[in-house]
C-alpha positions as CSV (number, residue, x, y, z in Angstrom):
1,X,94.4,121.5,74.0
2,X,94.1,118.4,76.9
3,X,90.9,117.0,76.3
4,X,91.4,113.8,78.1
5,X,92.7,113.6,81.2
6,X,94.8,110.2,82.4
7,X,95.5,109.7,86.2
8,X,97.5,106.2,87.9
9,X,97.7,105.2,91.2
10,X,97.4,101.7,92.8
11,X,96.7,99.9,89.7
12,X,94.0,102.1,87.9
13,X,94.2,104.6,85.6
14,X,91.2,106.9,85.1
15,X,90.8,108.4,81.7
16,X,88.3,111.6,81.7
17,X,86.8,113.2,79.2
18,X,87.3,117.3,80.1
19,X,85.5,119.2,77.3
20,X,82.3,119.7,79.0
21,X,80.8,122.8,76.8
22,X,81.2,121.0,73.9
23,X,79.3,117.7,75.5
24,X,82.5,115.8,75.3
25,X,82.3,115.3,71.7
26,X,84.1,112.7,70.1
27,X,86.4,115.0,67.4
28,X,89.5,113.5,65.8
29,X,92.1,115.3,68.7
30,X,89.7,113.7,71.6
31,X,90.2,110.6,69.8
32,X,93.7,110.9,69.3
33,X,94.4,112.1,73.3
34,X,91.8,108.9,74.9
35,X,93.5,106.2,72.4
36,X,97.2,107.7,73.7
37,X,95.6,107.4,77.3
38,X,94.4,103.9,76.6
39,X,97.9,102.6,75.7
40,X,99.4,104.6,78.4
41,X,97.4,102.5,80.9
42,X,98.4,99.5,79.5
43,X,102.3,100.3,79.7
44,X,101.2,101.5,83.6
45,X,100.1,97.5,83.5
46,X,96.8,99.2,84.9
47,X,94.5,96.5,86.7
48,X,91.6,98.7,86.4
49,X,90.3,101.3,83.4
50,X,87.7,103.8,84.8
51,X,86.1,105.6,81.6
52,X,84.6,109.1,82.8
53,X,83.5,112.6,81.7
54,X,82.8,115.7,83.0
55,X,79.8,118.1,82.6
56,X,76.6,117.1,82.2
57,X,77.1,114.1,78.9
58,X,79.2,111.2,78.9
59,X,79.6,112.4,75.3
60,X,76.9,113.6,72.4
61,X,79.1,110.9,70.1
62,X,80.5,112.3,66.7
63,X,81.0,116.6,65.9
64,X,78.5,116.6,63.0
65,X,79.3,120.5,62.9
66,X,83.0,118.7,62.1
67,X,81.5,117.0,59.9
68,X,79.6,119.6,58.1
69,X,82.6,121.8,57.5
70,X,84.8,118.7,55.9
71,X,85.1,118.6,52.0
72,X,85.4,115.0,51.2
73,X,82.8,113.7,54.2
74,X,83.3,109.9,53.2
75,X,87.1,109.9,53.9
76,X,86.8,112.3,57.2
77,X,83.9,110.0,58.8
78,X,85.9,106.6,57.6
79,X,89.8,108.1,59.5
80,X,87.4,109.1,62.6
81,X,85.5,105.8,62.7
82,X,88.8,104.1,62.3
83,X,90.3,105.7,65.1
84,X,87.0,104.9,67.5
85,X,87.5,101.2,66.4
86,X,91.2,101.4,67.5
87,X,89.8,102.7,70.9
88,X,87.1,99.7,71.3
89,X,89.3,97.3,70.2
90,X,91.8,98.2,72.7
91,X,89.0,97.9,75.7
92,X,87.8,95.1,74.7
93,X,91.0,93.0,74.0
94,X,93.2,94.7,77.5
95,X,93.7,93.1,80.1
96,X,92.6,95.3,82.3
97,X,89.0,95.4,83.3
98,X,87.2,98.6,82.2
99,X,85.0,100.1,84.1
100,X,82.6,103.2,82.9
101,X,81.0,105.7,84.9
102,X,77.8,107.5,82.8
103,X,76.6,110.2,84.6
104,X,74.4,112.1,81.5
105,X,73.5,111.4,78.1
106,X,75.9,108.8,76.1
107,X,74.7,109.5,72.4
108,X,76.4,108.7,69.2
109,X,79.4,106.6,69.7
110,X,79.2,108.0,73.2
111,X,77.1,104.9,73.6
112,X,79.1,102.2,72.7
113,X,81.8,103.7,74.2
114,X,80.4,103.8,77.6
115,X,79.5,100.1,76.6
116,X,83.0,99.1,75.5
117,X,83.1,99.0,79.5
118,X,83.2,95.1,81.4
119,X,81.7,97.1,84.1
120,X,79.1,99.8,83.5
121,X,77.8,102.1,86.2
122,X,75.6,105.1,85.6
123,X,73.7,107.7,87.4
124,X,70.2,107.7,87.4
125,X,69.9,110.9,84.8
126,X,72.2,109.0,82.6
127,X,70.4,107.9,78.9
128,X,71.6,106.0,76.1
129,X,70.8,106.9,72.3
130,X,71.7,105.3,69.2
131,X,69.7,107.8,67.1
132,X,72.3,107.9,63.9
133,X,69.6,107.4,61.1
134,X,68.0,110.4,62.4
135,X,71.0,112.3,60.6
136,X,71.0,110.0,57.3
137,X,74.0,107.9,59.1
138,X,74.4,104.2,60.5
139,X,76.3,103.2,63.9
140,X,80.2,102.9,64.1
141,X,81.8,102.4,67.4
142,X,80.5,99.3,68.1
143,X,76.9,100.1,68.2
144,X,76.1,96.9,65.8
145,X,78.2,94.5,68.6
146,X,75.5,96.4,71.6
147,X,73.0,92.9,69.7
148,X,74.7,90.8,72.0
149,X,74.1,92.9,75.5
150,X,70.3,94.1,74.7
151,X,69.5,91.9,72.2
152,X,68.3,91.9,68.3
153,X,64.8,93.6,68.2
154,X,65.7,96.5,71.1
155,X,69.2,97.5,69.6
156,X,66.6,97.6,66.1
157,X,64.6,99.6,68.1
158,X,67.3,102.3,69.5
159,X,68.5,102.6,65.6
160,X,65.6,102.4,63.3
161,X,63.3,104.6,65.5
162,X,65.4,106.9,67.9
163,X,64.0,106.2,70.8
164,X,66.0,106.8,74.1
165,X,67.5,104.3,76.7
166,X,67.0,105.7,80.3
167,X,69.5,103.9,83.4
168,X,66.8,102.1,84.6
169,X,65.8,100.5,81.7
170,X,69.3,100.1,80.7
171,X,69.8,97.9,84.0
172,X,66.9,95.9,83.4
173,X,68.1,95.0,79.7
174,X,71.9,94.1,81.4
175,X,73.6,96.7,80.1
176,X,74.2,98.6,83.8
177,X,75.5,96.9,87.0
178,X,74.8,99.3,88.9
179,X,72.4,102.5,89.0
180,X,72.8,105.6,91.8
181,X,71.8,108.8,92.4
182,X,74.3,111.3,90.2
183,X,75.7,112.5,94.2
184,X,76.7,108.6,94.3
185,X,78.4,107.7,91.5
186,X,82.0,108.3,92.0
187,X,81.7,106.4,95.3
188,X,79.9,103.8,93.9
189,X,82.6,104.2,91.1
190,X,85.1,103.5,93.9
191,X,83.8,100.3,95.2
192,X,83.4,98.6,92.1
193,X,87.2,99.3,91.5
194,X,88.0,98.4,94.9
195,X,86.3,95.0,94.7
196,X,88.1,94.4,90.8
197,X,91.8,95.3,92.8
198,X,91.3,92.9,95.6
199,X,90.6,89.9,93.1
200,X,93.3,87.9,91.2
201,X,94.3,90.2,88.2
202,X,94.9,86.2,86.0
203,X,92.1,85.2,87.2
204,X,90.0,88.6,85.9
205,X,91.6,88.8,82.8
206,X,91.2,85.2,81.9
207,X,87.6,85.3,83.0
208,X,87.0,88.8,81.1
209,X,88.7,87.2,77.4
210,X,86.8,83.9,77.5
211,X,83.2,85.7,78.2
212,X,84.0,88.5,75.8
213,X,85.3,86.0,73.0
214,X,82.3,83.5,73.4
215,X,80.2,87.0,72.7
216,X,81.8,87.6,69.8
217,X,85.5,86.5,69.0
218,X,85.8,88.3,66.2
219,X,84.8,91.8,66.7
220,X,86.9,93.6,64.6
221,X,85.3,92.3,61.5
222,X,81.7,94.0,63.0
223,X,83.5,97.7,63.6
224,X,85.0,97.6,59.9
225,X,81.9,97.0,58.5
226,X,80.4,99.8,60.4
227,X,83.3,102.3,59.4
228,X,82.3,101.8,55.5
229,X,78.9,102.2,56.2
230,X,78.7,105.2,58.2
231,X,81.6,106.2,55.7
232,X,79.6,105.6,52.6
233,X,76.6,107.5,54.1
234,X,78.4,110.4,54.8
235,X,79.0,110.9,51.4
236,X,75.4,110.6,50.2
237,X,72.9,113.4,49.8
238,X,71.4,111.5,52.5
239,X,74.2,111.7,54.7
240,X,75.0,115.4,54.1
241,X,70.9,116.4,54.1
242,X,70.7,114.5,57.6
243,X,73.6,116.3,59.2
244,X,72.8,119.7,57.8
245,X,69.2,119.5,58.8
246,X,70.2,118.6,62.3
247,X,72.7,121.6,62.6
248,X,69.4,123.9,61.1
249,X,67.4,122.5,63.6
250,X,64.9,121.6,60.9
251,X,63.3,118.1,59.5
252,X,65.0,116.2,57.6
253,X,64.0,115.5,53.8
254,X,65.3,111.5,52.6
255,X,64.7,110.6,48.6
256,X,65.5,107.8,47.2
């Protein structure tokens, strides 16, 4: 089953996410089929990555019905984090400047997905949640690394309690370039591209590696330590009580 979709022309390659009635979640195949995209956009020599979805989330991040079903969670949670990790890494470290287009919810590692982007651009419905403790779990993807765009005590904020990130806020913290009304983001989607194709692709590159590694040069050492976390917690009673009670639609109950 395609649930990415990879298109080329001109120098960029757009990489969709196409399972809309599932919220574009992030499964091991989906993983599998975007990281296979990914590297098939850097043997195109793309100029430009555009990440994008259809439907109405960017994604709801990780299947925790997935996860429910798996018999040995800790192992399943620490291959799929892995396999995000490959994806990040492979944004961040490209050549190619990424660009992502957010037009609903990006949850889960749908969040720092979207953020994996050098360019982010959302609609104005679009929100951002990093709500992983709600479900006994701690952030993979690259939700740790998010401390360097918004900043210690909001990113504590977006984990420890739940709460929400709307566009507009997430423009005023940095995160966005650009927010539009859902009608305009493709075209606005467009432009940006257009403006990154008409610069020097050296020049962008170059710029894009020396910002990215003053940020954090060593990023890869922040996703493996998220990977054993979340890994670890998924195969605690916390970690199983959190995810079941969120597939029950019921409240959670954490011991010690």
């Amino acid at each position: 089953m395609s649930l990415i979709r990879y298109e080329y022309a001109d120098g960029c390659a757009r990489i969709t996410m196409t399972n809309p009635e599932r919220g574009n979640v992030f499964e091991p195949e989906a993983g599998a089929q975007m990281l296979a995209a990914i590297l098939r956009a850097k043997a195109d020599s793309a100029r430009v990555i555009v990440l994008a979805a259809e439907g109405k989330y960017f994604s709801v991040g990780g299947d925790l019905a997935g996860f429910a079903a798996a018999d040995d969670l800790g192992p399943f949670i620490l291959e799929l984090a892995e396999g995000a990790n490959r994806i990040i890494t492979e944004l961040v470290r490209c050549d190619a400047i990424v660009v992502s287009a957010v037009q609903g919810t990006a949850a889960g590692v749908g969040f720092p997905l979207a953020a994996a982007a050098d360019i982010v651009v959302a609609g104005d419905r679009a929100k951002f949640s990093l709500a992983y403790a709600k479900v006994g779990l701690s952030v993979d993807g690259g939700g740790s690394l998010l401390v360097h765009t918004l900043g210690l005590h909001r990113v504590l904020r977006l984990t420890l309690l739940g709460d929400m990130l709307s566009a507009t806020e997430a423009l005023e913290a940095g995160l966005v370039a650009r927010v539009v009304p859902a009608e305009e983001l493709d075209a606005t989607v467009d432009e940006v591209v257009a403006t990154l194709l008409a610069g020097s692709p050296e020049a962008l590159a170059s710029t894009k590696h020396l910002i990215r590694d003053v940020a954090d040069p060593n990023p890869e050492s922040a996703l493996r330590r998220e990977a054993e976390s979340i890994s670890a917690l998924g195969g605690s009673a916390s970690g199983r009580e959190g995810i079941n009670a969120f597939l029950e639609k019921r409240p959670p109950s954490f011991t010690r």
